[in-house]
C-alpha positions as CSV (number, residue, x, y, z in Angstrom):
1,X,-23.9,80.2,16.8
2,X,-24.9,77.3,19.1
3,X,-23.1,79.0,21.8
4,X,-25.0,82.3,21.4
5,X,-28.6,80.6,21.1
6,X,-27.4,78.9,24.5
7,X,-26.6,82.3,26.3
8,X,-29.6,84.0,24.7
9,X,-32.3,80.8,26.1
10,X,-30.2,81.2,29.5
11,X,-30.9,84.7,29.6
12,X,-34.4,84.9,28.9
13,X,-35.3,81.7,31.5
14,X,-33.0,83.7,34.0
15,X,-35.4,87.0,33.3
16,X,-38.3,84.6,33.9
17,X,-37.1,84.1,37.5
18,X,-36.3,87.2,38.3
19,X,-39.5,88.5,36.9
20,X,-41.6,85.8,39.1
21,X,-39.3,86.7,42.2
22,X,-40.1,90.4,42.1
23,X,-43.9,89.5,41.3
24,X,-43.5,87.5,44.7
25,X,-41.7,90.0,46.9
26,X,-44.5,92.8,45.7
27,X,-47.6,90.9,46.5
28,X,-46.0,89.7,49.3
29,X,-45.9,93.1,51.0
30,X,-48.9,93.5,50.1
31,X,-49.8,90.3,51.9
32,X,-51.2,88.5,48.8
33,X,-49.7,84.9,49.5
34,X,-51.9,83.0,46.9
35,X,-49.6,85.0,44.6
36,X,-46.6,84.3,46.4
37,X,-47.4,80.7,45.8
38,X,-47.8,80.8,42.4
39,X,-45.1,82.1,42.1
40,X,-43.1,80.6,43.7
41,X,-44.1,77.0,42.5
42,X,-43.4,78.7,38.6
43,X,-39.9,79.9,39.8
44,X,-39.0,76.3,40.6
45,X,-40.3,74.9,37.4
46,X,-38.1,77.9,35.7
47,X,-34.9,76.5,37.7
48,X,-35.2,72.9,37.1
49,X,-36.1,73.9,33.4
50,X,-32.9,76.0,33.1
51,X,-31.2,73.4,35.0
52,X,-32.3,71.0,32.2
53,X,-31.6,73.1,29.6
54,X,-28.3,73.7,31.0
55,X,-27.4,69.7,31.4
56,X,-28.8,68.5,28.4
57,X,-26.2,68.6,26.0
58,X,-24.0,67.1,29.0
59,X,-26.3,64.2,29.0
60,X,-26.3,63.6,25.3
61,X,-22.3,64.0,25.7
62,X,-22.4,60.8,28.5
63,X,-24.6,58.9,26.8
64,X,-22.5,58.8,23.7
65,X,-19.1,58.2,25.2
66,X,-21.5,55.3,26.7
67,X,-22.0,54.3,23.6
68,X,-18.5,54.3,22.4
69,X,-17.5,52.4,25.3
70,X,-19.2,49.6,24.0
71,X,-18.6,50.0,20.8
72,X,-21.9,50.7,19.7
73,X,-21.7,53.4,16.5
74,X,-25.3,52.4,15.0
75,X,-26.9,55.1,16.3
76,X,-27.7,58.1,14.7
77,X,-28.4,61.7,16.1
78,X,-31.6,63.2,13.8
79,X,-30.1,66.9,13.0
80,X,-33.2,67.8,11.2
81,X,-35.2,68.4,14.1
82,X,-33.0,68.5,16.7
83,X,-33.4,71.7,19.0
84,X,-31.2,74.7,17.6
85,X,-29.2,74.2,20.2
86,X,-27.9,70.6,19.8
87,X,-27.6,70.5,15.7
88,X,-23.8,71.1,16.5
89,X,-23.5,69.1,19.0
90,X,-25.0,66.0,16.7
91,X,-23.7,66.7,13.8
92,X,-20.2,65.8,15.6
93,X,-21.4,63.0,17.1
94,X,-22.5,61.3,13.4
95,X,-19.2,62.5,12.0
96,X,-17.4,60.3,14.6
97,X,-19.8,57.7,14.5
98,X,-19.0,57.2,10.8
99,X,-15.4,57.7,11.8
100,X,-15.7,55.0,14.2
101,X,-17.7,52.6,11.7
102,X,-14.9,53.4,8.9
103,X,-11.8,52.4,11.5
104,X,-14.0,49.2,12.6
105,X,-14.5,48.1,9.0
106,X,-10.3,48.7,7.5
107,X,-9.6,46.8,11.2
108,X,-12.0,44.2,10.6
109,X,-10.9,43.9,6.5
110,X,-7.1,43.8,7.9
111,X,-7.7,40.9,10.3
112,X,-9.8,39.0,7.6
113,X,-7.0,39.3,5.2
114,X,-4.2,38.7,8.0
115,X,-6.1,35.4,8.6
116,X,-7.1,34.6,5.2
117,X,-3.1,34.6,4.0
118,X,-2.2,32.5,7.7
119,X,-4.7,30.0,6.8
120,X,-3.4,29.7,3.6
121,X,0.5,29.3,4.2
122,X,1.6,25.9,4.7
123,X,3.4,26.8,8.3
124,X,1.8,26.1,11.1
125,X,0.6,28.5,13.9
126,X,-0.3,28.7,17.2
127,X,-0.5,31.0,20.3
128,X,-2.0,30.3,23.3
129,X,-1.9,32.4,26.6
130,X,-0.2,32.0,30.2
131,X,-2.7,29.5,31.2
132,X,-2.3,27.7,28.0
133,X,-5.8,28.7,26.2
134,X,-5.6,28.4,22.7
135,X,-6.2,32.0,21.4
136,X,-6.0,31.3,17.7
137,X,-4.8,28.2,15.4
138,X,-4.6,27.7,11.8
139,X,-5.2,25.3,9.2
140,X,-1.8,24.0,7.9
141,X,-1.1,23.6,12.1
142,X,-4.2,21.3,12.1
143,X,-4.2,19.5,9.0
144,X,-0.5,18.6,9.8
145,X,-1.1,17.0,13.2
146,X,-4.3,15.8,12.1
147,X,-6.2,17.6,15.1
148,X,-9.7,18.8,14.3
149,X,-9.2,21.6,17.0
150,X,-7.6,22.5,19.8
151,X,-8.5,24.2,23.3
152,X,-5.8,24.3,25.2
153,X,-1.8,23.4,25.0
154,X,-1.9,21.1,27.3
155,X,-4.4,18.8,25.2
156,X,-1.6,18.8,22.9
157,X,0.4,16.0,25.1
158,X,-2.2,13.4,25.0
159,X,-1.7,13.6,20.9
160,X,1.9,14.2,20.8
161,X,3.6,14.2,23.5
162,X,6.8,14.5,22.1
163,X,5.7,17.7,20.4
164,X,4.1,19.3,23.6
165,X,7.3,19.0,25.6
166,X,9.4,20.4,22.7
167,X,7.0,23.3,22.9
168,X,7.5,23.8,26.2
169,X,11.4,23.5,26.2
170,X,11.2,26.0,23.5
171,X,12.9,29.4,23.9
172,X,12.4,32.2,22.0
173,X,14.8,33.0,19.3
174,X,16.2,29.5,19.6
175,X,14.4,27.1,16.9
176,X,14.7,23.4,17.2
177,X,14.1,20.3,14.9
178,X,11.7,17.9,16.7
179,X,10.6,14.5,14.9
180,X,7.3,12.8,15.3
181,X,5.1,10.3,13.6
182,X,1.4,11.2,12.8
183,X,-0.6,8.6,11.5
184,X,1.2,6.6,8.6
185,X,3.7,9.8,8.4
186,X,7.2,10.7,9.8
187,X,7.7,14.7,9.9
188,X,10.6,17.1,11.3
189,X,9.2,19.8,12.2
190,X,11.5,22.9,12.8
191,X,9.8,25.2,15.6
192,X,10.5,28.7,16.5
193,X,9.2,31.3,19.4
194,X,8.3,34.0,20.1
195,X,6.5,35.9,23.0
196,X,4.2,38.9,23.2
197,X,1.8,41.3,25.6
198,X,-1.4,42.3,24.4
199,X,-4.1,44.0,26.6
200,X,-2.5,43.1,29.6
201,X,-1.9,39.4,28.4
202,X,1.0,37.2,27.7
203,X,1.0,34.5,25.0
204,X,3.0,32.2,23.0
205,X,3.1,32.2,19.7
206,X,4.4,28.9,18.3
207,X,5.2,28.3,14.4
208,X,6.6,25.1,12.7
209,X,7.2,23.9,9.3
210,X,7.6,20.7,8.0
211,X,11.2,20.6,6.7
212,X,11.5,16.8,6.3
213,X,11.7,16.7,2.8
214,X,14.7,19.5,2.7
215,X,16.6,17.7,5.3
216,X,16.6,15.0,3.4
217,X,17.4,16.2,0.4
218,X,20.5,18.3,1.9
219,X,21.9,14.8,3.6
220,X,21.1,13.2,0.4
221,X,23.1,15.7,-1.1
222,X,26.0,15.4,1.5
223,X,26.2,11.8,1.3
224,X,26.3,12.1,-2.4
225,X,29.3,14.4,-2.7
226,X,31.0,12.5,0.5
227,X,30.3,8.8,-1.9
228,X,31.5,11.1,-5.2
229,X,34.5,11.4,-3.4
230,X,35.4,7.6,-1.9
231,X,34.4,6.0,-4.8
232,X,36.8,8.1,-6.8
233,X,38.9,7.3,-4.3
234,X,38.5,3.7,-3.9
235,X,39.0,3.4,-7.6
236,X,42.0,5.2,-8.1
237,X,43.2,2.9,-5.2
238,X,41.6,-0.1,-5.7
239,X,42.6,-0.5,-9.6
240,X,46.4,-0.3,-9.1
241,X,46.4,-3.0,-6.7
242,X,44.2,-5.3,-9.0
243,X,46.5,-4.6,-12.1
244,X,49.0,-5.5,-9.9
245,X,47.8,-8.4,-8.7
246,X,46.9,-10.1,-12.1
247,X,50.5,-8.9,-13.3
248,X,51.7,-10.9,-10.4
249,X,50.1,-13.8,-10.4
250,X,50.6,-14.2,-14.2
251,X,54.5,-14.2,-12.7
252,X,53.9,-17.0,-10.8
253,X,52.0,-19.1,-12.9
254,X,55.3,-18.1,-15.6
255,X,57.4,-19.4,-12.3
256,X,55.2,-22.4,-12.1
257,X,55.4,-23.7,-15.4
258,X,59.4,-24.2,-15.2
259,X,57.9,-27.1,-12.8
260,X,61.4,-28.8,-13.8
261,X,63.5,-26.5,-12.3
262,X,61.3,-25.3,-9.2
263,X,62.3,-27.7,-6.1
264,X,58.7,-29.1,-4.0
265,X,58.6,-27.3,-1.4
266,X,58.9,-24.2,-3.9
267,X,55.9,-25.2,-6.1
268,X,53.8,-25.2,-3.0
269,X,54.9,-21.6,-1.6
270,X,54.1,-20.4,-5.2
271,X,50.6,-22.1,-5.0
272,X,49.6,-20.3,-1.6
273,X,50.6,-17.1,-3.5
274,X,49.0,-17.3,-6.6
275,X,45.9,-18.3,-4.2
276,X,46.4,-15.3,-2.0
277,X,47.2,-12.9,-5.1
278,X,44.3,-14.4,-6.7
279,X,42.0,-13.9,-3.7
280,X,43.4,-10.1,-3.6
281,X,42.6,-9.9,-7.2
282,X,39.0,-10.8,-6.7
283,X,38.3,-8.9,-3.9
284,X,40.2,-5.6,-5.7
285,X,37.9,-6.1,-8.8
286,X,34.5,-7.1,-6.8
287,X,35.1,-3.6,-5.1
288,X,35.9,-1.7,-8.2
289,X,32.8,-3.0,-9.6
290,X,31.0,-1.9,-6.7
291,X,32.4,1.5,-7.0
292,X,31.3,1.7,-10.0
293,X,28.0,0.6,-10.3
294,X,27.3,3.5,-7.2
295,X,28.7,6.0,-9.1
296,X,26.8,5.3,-12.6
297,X,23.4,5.1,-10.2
298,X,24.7,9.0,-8.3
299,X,25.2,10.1,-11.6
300,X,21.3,10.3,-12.2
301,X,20.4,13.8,-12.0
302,X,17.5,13.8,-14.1
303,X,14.4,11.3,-14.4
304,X,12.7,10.5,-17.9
305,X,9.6,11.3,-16.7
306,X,6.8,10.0,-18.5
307,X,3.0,8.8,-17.8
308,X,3.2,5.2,-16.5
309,X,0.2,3.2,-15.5
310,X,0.9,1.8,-12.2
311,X,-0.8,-2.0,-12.7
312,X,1.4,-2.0,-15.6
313,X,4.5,-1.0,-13.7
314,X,3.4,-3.5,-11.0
315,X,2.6,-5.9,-13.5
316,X,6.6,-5.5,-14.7
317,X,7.9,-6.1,-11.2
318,X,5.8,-9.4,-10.8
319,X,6.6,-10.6,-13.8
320,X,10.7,-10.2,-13.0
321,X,10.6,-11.6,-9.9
322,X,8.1,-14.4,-9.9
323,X,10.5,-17.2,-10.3
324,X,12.9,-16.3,-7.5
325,X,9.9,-16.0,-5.3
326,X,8.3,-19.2,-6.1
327,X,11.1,-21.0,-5.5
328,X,10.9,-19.5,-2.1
329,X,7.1,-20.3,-2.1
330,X,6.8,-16.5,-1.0
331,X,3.0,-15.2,-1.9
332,X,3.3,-11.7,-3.8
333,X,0.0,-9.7,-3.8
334,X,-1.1,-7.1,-6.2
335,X,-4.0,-4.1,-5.6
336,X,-4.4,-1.1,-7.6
337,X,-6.6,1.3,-6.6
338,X,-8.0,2.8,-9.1
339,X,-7.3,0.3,-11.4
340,X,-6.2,3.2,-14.1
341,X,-4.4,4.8,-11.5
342,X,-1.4,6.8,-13.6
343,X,2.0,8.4,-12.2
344,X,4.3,10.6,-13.3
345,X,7.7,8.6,-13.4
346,X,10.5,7.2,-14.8
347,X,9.7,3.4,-15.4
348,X,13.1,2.1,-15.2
349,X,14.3,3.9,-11.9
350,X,10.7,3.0,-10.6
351,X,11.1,-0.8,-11.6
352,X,14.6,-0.4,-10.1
353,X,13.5,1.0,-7.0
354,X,10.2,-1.6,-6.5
355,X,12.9,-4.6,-7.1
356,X,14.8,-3.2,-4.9
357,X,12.1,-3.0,-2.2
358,X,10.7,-6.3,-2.8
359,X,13.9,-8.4,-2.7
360,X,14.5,-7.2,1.0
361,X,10.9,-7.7,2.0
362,X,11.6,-11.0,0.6
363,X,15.0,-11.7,2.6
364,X,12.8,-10.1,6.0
365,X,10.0,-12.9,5.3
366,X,12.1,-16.3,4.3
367,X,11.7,-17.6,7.6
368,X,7.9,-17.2,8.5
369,X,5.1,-19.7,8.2
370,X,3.3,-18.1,5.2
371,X,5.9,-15.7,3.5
372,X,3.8,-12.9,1.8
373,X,4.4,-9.3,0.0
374,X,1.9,-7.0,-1.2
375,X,2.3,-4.6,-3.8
376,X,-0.5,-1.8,-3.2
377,X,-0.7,1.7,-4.7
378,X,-3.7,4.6,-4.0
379,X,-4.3,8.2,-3.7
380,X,-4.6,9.9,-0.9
381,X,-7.0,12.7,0.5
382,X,-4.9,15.3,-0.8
383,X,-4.9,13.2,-4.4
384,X,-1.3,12.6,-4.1
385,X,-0.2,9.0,-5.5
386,X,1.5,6.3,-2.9
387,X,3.0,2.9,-3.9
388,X,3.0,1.1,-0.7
389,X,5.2,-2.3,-0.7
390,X,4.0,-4.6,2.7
391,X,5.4,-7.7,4.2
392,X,4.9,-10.0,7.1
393,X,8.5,-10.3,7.8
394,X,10.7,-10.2,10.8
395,X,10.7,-6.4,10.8
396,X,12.9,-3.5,11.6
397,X,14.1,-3.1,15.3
398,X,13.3,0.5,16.9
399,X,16.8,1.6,17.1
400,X,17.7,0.7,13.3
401,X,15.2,2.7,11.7
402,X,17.1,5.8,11.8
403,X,20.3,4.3,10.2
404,X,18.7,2.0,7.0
405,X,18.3,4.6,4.5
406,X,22.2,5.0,5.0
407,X,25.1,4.2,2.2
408,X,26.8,1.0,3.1
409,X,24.5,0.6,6.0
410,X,23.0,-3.2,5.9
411,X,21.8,-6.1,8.3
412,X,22.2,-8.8,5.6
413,X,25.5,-10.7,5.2
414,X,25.1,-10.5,1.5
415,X,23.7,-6.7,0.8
416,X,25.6,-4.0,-0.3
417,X,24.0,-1.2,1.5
418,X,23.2,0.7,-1.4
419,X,20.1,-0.4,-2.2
420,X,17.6,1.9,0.0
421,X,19.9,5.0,0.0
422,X,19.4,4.7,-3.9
423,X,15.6,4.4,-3.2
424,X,15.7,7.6,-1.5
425,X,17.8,9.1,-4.2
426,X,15.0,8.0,-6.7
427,X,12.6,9.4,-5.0
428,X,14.3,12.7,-4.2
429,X,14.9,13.2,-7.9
430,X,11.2,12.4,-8.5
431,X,9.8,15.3,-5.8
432,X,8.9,12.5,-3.5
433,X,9.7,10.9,-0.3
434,X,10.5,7.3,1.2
435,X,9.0,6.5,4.6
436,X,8.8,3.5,6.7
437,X,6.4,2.2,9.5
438,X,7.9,-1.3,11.0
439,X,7.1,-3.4,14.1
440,X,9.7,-5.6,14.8
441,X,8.0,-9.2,14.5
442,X,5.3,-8.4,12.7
443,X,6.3,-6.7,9.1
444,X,7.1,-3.4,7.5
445,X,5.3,-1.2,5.3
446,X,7.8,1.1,2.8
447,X,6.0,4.1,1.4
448,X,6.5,5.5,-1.8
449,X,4.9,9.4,-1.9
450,X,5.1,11.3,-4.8
């Protein structure tokens, strides 16, 4: 229909000017010019008015591909009193407009969810182009690195440098565990790769979670089943040779008692071996009980957990330990903050665990001018409770940290070893963590999160 209203105005404004031309031509023979001119000037108007006619629905055709280009699909083409001719032609142009606006809004809905559920995951995410312009960051990436934004990679360094060179090292497909301290925490982060093209653009995208707390339950774990195994081991050894060595030196003392018939120099070879049987005796049984003291405490599978007030557990550990560290004139503070503060525990492994902690801090501060521990336990911003115990000791050196949270593993000619991997343990089975900040010289700080 549009096309034939098209033809039909063509055909009329193309009579027009053939009309006006013959008009011309006759009074031109007849030497009537004034006609001629007339004439004339109409058939000009009739050509640049078919030429309009013509080009209008081209123009209406540029000027909304123009507006596409931009992206601009608010306008709308009034059909209702449009010429006959362009009804059609408008009508298609508001059908794809409202295409255009329905695409734009699913698009703009998918991004706001795609970014709603990245912002809520607790893995961190980052890409950034070839020039290192941050194109997009989320929350758990911030929040963990405690960065209130980021610009560009390369700021990165001046944070964490250890972190940005990881980045950079970083291959596609080839994750890697980096570790790195950010404010009072210690985090492993595990980072993977991956690269894209968009638009003509290469980026980077770069996620990491922190997997600190599994890797330390999985070497918990292994240790465990490695110390299930060499205790049981030690034991079945150990106990033998101490039965042995009792039966033994009951032999000798037997031997010894027939003093009468037992030359000099005999009584004393019998009295270095009942010494040495004794002394293997000793040692056979200290171990055994040693074994078996770590295996009751790696048998714990399951806390009692009950609601504990924290100034109350405090209050516990203080009161055990006051005499021993009076008698080493060593100052032991106390803070609570709030002073209701409540945690979901076991009391006993938590006593166990705080005793623990406060008789190293104790050995690691015997020898300074004014020997003090604090006790201290909060919330943090995330409302999460931490038991902090602080001393003024000697400190950790730099290239021990790594190794004291190992069985066996001790600086102290007396210690067992066991007493911080048990800590850990503890707080493993509680859901928490152990973490700890030390400057040789000045003190260290052991963290209890839960």
């Amino acid at each position: 229909m549009t096309y034939k209203r098209l033809e039909i105005g063509i055909f009329f404004r193309l009579l027009g000017i053939l009309v006006l031309l013959y008009a011309a031509v006759h009074y031109g023979y007849r030497g009537s010019y004034a006609p001629v001119v007339f004439a004339g000037l109409l058939v000009i108007a009739l050509v640049l008015e078919l030429a309009r006619y013509v080009t209008r629905s081209n123009r209406e055709l540029a000027n909304f591909l123009l507006a596409v280009r931009y992206r601009d699909f608010s306008q709308h083409f009034n059909e209702a009193h449009a010429n006959p001719a362009l009804r059609q032609l408008y009508s298609a142009f508001n059908q794809l407009n409202t295409t255009f606006r329905q695409l734009s809004a699913e698009k703009e809905a998918q991004f706001t969810y795609l970014q709603t559920v990245l912002e809520l995951i607790d893995t961190g995410i980052i890409s950034y182009d070839a020039d290192g312009h941050v194109e997009w960051v989320n929350e758990s990436f911030k929040q963990t690195l405690e960065l209130p934004y980021l610009r560009t990679i390369q700021t990165l360094q001046k944070r964490h440098e250890g972190l940005y060179h990881a980045i950079m090292q970083l291959t596609p497909g080839s994750p890697a565990v980096v570790k790195l301290t950010v404010g009072q925490k210690t985090l492993q982060l595990l980072l993977s790769a991956t690269s894209f093209k968009l638009q003509g653009r290469e980026f980077t995208l770069i996620a990491f979670k922190n997997v600190s707390h599994a890797l330390d339950e999985t070497e918990t774990e292994a240790w465990q089943k490695l110390l299930r195994v060499m205790t049981h081991e030690i034991m079945n050894s150990v106990a033998p040779i101490a039965s042995l060595a009792d039966t033994l030196r009951r032999h000798v003392q037997l031997e010894k008692a027939k003093g009468s018939d037992t030359h000099l120099q005999d009584i004393d070879l019998l009295d270095d071996v009942e010494e040495g049987i004794s002394i293997i005796q000793h040692r056979s049984e200290g171990l055994l009980n040693f074994a078996q003291v770590y295996r009751n405490f790696s048998k714990i599978t399951t806390p009692l957990l009950t609601t504990i007030y924290v100034k109350e557990l405090f209050s516990s550990v203080q009161a055990l330990l006051a005499h021993s560290l009076a008698e080493k004139k060593i100052e032991l503070l106390v803070s609570v903050k709030p002073p209701d503060l409540l945690l979901q525990a076991d009391s006993h492994l938590m006593e166990q665990v705080l005793i623990n902690l406060v008789l190293n801090a104790a050995h690691a501060v015997e020898e300074r001018p004014r020997p003090q521990i604090q006790l201290v336990a909060y919330t943090d911003d995330n409302e999460r409770v931490i038991l902090e115990v602080i001393d003024n000791g000697t400190g950790i050196p730099a290239d021990l940290l790594d190794s004291i949270f190992i069985p066996f593993f001790t600086t102290h000619k007396s210690g067992s070893g066991i007493g911080l991997s048990l800590a850990k343990q503890i707080l493993h089975l509680h859901k928490g963590s152990i973490q700890v900040q030390s400057v040789e010289g000045a003190g260290s700080i052991f963290r209890l999160l839960f």
